[in-house]
NUGUNU-975647 format. One record per residue: residue in three letters; x, y, z of N, C-alpha, C in turn. Coordinates in steps of 0.001 Angstrom, whole numbers, padded with zeros to 6 digits, always signed. Each point is the difference from the previous one (the first is absolute). Last residue first. Layout:
<sites>
ALAXYZXYZXYZ/...
</sites>
This chain:
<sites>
UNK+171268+082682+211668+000647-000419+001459+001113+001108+000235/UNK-004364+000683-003658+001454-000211+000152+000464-000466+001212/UNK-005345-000073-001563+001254+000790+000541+001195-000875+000471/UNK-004310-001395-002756+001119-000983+000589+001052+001803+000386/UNK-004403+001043-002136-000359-001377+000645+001449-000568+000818/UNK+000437+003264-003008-000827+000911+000759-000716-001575+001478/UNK+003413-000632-003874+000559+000554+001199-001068+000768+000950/UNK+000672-003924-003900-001227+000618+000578+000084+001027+001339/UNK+003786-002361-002929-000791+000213-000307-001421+000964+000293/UNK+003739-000299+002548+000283+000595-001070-000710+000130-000965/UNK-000412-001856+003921-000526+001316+000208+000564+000748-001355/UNK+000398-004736+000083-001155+000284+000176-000268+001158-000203/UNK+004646-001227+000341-001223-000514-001164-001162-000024-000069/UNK+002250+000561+004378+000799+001240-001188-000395-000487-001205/UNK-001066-002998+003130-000736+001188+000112+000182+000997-001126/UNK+002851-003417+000407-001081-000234-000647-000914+000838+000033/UNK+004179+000396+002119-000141+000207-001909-001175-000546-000311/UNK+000401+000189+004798-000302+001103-000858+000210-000088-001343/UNK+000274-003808+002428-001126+000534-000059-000279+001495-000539/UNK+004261-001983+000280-000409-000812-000983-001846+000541+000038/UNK+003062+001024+002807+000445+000922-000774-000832-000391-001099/UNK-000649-001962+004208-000513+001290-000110+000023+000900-001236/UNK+002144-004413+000300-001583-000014+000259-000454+000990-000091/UNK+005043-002033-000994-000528+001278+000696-001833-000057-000835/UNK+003699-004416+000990-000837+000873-000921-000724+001295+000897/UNK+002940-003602+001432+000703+001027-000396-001154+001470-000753/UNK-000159-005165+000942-000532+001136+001272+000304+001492+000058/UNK+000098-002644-004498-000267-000371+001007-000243+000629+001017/UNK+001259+000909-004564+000884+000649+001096-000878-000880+001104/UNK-001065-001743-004428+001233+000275-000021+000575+000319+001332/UNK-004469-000782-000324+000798-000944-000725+001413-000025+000364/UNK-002791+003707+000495-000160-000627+001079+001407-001326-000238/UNK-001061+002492-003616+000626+000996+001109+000428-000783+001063/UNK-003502-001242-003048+001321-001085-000424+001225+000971+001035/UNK-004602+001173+000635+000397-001017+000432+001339-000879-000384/UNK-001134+004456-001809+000657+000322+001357+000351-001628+000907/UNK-002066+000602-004596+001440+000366+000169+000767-000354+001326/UNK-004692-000085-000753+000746-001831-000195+001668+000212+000193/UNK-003523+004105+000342+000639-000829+001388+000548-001124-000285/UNK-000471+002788-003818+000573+000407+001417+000454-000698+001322/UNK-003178-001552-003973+001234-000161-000505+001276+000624+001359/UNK-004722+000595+000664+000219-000773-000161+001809-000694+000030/UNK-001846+004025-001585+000096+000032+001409+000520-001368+000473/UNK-000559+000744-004186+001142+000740+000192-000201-000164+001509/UNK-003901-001559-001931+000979-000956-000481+001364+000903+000475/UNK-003610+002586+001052-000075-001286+000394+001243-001223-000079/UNK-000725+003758-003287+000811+000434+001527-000109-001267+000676/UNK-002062-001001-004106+001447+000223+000269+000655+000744+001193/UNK-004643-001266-000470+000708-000851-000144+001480+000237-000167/UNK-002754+003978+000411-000290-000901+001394+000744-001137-000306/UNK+000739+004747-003042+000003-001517-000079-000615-001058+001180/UNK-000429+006101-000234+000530-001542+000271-000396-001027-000810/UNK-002102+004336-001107+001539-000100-000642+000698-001390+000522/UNK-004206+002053+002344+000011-000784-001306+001096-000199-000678/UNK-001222+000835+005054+001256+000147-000886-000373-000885-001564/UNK-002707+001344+003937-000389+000826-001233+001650-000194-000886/UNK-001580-001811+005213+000778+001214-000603-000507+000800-001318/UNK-001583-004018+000956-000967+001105+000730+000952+001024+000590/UNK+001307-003481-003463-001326-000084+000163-000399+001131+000736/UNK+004350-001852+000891+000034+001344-001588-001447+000156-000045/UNK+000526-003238+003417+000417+001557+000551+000078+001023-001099/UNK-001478-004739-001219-001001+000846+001596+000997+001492-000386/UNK+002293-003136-002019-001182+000329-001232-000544+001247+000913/UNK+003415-002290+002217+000165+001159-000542-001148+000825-001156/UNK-000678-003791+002496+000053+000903+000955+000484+001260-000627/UNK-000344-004534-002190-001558+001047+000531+000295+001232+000874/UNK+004011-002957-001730-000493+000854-000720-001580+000734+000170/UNK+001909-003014+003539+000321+001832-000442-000115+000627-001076/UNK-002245-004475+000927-000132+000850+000914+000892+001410-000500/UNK+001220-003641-002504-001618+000636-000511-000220+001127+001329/UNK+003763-002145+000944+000462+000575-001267-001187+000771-000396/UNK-000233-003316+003545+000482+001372+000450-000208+000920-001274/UNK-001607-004107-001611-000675+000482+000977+000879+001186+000514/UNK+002684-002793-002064-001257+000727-001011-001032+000764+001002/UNK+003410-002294+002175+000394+000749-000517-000755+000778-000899/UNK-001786-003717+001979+000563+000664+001070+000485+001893-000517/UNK-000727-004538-002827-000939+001153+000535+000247+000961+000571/UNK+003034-003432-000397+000239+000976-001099-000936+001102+000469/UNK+000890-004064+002283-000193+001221+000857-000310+001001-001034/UNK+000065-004534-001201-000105+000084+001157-000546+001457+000509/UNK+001650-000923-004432-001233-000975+000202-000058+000355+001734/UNK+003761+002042-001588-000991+000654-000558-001298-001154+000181/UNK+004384-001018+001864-001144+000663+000299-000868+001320-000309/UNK+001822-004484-001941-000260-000341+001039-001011+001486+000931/UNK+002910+000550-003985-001224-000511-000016-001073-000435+001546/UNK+004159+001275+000048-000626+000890-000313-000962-000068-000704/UNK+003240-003147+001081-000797+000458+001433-001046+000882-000173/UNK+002747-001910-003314-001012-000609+000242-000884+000259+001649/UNK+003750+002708-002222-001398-000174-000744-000831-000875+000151/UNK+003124+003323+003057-000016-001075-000400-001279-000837-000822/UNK+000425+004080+002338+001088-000100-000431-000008-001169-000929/UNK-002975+001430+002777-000737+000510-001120+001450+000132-000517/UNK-000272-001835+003595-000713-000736-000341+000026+000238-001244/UNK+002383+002457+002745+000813-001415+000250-000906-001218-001427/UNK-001213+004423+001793+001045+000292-001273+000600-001489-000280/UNK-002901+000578+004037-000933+000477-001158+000838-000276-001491/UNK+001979-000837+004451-000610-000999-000556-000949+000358-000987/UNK+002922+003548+001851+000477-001219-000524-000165-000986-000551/UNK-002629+003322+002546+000250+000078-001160+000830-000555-001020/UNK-000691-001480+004339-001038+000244-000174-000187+000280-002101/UNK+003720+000611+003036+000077-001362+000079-001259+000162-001312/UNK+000848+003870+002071+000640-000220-001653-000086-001212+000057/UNK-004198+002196+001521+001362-000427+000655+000624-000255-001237/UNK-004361+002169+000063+000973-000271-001070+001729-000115+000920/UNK-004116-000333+002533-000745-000128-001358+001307-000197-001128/UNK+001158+002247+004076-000499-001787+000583-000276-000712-001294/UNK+001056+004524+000633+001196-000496-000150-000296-001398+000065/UNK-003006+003244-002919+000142-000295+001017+001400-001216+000381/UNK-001715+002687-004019+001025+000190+000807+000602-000722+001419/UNK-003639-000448-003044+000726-000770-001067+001331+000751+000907/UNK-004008+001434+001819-000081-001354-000118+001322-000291-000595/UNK-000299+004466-000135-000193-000472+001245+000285-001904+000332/UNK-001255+002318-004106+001222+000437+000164+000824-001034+001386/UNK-005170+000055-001029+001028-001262-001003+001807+000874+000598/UNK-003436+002885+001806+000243-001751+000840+000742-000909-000730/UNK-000604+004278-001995+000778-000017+001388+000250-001059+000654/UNK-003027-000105-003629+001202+000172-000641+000892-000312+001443/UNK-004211+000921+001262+000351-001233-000741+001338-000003-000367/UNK-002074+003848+001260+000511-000484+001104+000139-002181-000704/UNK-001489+003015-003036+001408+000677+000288+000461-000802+001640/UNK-004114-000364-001836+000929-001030-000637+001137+000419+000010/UNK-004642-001276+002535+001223+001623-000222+000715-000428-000218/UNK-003489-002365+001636-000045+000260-001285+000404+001122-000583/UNK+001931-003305+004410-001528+000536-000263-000033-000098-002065/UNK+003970-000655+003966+000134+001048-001376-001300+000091-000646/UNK+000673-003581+003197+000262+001446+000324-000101+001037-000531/UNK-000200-004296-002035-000944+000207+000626-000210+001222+000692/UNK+003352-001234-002226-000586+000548-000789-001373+000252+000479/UNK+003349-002225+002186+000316+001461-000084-000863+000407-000717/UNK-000394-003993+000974-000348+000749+001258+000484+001496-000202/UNK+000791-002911-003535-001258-000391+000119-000367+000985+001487/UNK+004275-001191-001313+000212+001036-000795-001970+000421+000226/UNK+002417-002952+002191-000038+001493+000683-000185+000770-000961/UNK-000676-004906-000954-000679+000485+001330+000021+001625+000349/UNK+002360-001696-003424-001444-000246-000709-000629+000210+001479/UNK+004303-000617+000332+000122+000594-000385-001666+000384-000364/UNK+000865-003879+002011+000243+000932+000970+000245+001474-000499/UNK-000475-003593-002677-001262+000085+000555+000053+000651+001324/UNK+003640-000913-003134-000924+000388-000741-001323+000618+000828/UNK+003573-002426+001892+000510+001449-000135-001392+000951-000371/UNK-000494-004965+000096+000123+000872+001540+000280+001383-000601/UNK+000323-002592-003407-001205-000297+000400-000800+001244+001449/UNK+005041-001947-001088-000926+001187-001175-001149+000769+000065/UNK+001780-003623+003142+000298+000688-000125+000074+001274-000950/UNK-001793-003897-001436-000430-000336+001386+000570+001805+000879/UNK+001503-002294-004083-000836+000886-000375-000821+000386+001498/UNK+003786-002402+000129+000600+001250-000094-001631+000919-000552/UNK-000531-004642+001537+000355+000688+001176+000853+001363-000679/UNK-001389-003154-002686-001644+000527+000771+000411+000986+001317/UNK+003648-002037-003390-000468+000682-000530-001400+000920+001149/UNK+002581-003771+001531+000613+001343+000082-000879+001214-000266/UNK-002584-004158+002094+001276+000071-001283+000231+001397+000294/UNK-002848-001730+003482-000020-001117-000998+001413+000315-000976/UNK-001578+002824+004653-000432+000120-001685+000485-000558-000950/UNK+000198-001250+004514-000938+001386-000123-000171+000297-001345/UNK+002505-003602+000595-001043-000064+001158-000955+000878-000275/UNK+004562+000742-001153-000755-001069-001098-001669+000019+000227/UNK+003010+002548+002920-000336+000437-000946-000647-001078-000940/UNK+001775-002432+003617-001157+001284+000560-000659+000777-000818/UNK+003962-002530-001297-001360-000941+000330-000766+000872+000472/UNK+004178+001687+000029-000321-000207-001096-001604-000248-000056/UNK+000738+001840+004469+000841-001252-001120-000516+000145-001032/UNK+000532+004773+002858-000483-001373-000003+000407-001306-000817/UNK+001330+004975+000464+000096-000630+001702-001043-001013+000048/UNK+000601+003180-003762-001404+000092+000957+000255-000977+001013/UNK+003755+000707-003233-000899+001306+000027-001317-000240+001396/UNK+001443-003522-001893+001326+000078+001147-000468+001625+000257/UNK-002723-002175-002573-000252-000578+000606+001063+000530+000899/UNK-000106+001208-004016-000868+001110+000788-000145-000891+000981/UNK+003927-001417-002764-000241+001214+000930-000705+000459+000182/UNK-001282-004439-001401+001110+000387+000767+000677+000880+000563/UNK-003344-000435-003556-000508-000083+001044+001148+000191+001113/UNK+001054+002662-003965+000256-001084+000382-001032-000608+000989/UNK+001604+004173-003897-000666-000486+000952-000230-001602+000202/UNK+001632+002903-003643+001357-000381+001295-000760-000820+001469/UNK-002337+001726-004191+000678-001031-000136+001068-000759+000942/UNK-002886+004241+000739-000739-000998-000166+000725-001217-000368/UNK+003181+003323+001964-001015+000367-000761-000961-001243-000192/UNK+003486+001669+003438+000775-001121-001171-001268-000169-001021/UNK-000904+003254+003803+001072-000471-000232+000926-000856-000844/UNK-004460+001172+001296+000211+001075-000737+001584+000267+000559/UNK-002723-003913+000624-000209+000171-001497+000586+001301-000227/UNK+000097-001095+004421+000554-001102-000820+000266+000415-001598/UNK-003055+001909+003311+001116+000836+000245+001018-000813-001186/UNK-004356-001705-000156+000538+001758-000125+001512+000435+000259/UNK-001555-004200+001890+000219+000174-001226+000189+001046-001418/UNK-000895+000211+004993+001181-000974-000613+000564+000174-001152/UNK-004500+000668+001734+001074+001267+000140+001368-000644-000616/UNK-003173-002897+000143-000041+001017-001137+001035+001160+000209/UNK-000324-003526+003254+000857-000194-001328-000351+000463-000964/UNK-001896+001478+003938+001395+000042+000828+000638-000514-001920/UNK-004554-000610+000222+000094+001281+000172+001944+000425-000037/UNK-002114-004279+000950+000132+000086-001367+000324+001720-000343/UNK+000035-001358+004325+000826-000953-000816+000236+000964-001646/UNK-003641+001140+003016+000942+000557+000364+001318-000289-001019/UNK-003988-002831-000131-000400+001451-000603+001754+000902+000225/UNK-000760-003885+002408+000539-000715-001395-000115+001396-001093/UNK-000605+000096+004660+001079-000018-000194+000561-000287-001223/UNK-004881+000766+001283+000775+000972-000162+001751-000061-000060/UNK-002708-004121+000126-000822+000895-000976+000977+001831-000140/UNK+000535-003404+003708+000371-000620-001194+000169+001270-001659/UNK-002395+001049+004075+001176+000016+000347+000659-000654-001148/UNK-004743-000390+000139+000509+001239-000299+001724+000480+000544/UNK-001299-004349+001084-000297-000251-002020-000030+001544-000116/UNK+000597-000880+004505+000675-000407-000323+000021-000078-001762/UNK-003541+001162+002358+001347+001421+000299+000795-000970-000475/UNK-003353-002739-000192-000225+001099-001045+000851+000724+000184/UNK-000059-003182+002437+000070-000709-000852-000057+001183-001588/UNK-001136-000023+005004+001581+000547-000363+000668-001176-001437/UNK-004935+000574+001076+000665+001524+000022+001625-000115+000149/UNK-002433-004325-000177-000613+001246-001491+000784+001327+000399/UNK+000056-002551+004025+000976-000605-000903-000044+000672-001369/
</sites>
């Protein structure tokens, strides 16, 4: 009786996981349509093919359920950016490659995805919201490449570089390209967008980043 007492509470258990999964997506997609204000339990509930009541259920108020989705992006982003860097060892040219890489990827920077980044940092009380939440997130990448460029002028011999200001120009590159995303959606050319970044690298440090 204990055992179909338990498949039944891990059956419970994964449909309610699934659920909640099914109205983040939702809600992504939601928010990067009529923007954080347009958002409704109501269309992420019709969005996710459940009742109103279902979303409540899962996450009490609006507000817990758009940071709720933020949250997700944030920490699925902070995941590949972490396995890439892991890959990339203590070579910082193969670093750079992976941030390029990472901040390209079509999964990592969906335009839904990136939608809900601009959605937040659009709006001023959201944008509080997520600078207390995720702000880190961002300081942390930011500190990471300015080390990487410090690393590569370091044992090049480029004394003449800045490391905080290329860094900051690199940087500045790919936010370009995410508002790119923003704008052309599926439309966005990826490949073209990886070489102008490259093409800033090898421009700088061309013995380290050959031309594509």
């Amino acid at each position: 009786m204990q055992a179909v007492t338990d498949l039944a509470h891990r059956r419970n258990e994964a449909l309610a996981s699934r659920t909640r999964a099914a109205i983040l997506q939702a809600t992504i997609a939601v928010i990067a349509k009529p923007s954080l204000s347009g958002t409704t339990v109501q269309l992420v509930a019709e969005a996710a093919k459940v009742a109103p009541g279902t979303v409540i259920l899962h996450f009490q108020k609006k507000d817990a359920l758009l940071l709720a989705a933020l949250e997700q992006i944030a920490a699925e982003f902070e995941q590949a950016r972490r396995e890439a860097m892991a890959r990339a060892g203590d070579d910082p040219v193969k670093a750079l490659e992976a941030v390029i890489d990472v901040n390209l990827d079509p999964k990592v920077s969906d335009p839904a995805n990136v939608a809900v980044w601009y959605a937040f940092w659009g709006e001023a009380k959201a944008r509080k919201l997520y600078l207390e939440r995720i702000g880190g997130y961002d300081t942390l990448c930011q500190d990471g490449v300015d080390q990487m460029f410090a690393e590569i002028i370091a044992r090049g011999g480029y004394v003449h570089l800045n490391a905080e200001a290329l860094a900051l120009g690199f940087s500045g590159l790919l936010e370009w390209q995410w508002q790119e995303i923003l704008v052309s959606g599926r439309n966005f050319d990826r490949a073209a967008a990886r070489r102008s970044a490259r093409a800033y690298l090898s421009s700088i440090f061309p013995a380290e980043f050959a031309p594509d």
